[in-house]
C-alpha positions as CSV (number, residue, x, y, z in Angstrom):
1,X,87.1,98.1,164.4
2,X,90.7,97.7,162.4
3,X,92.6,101.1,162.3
4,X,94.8,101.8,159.2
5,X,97.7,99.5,160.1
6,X,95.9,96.4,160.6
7,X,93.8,96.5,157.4
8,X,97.0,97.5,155.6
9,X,98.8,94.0,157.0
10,X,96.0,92.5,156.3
11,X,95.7,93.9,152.0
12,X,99.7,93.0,152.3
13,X,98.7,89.4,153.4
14,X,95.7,88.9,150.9
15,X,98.6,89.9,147.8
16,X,100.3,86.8,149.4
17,X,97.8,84.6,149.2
18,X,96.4,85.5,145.9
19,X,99.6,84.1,144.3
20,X,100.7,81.7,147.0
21,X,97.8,80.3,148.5
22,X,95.1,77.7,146.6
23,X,92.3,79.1,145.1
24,X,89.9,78.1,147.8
25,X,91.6,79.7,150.8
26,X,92.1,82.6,148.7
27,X,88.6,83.2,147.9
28,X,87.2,83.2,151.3
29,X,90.4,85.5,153.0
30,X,89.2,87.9,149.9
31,X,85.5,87.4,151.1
32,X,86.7,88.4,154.4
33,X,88.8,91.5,153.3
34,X,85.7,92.7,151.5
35,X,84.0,92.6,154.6
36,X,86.9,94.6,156.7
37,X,86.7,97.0,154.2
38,X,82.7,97.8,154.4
39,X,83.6,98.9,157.6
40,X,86.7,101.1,157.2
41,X,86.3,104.6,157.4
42,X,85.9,106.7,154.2
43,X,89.6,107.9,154.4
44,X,90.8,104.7,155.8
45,X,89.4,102.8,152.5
46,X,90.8,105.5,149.7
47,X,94.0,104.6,152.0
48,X,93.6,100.8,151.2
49,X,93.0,101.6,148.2
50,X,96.0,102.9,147.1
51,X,97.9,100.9,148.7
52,X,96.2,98.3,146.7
53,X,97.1,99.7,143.4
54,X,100.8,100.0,144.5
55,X,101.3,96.1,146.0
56,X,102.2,93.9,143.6
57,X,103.8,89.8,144.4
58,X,104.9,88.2,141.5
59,X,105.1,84.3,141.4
60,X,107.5,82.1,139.5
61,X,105.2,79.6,137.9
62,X,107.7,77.1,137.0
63,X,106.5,73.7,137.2
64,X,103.2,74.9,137.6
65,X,100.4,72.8,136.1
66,X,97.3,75.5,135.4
67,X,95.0,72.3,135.2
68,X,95.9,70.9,138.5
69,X,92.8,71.3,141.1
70,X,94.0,74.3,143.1
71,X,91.7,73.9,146.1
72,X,93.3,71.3,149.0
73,X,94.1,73.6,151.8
74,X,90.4,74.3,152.9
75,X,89.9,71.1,153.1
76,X,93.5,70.0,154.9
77,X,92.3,73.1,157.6
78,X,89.0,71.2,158.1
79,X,90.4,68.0,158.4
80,X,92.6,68.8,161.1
81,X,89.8,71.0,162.7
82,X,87.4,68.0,162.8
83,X,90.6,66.1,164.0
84,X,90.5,63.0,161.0
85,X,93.3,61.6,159.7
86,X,94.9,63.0,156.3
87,X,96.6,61.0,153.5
88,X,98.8,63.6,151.5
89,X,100.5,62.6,148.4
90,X,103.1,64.8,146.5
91,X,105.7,65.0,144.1
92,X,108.8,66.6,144.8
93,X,110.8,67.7,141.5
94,X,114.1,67.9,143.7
95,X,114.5,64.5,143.6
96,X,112.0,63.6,141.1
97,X,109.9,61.0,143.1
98,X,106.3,60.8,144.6
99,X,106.0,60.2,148.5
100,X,102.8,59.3,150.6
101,X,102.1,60.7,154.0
102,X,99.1,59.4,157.0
């Protein structure tokens, strides 16, 4: 059972993730705080709660394309879980070039 503390870390770290995660990790660490929260205590959840309504991470979007597909992480964990070799390539806009990683 999580006490107060640890699902209180835990809301904190799902506010991260909603604006600095990809959309696909986020979605299932929200599945799993939905879950934490079913079995909270009654007072323990109105304490969540507000906590909730009083977190707030803001996110500078610059350079952000909205179209992009916001969904590589799950599949970088899974990779690496299932121990096969990853190609990544990204674009830095330090230095305004692409790179390619195995």
């Amino acid at each position: 059972m999580f006490n107060r503390t640890e699902a209180a870390a835990l809301l904190t770290g799902e506010k991260l993730m909603e604006k600095h995660s990809d959309r696909s990790n986020h979605q299932q660490f929200s599945s799993a705080m939905q879950k934490i929260r079913a079995v909270l205590r009654g007072s323990d959840k109105d304490y969540l709660e507000s906590l909730d309504e009083n977190i707030a991470v803001l996110r500078d979007n610059r350079g952000a394309d909205q179209q992009f597909p916001n969904r590589f992480l799950s599949d970088i964990q899974e990779g690496l879980a299932n121990q096969k070799v990853l190609s990544v390539e990204y674009y830095s806009f330090y230095s305004d070039s692409t790179s390619a990683v195995r």
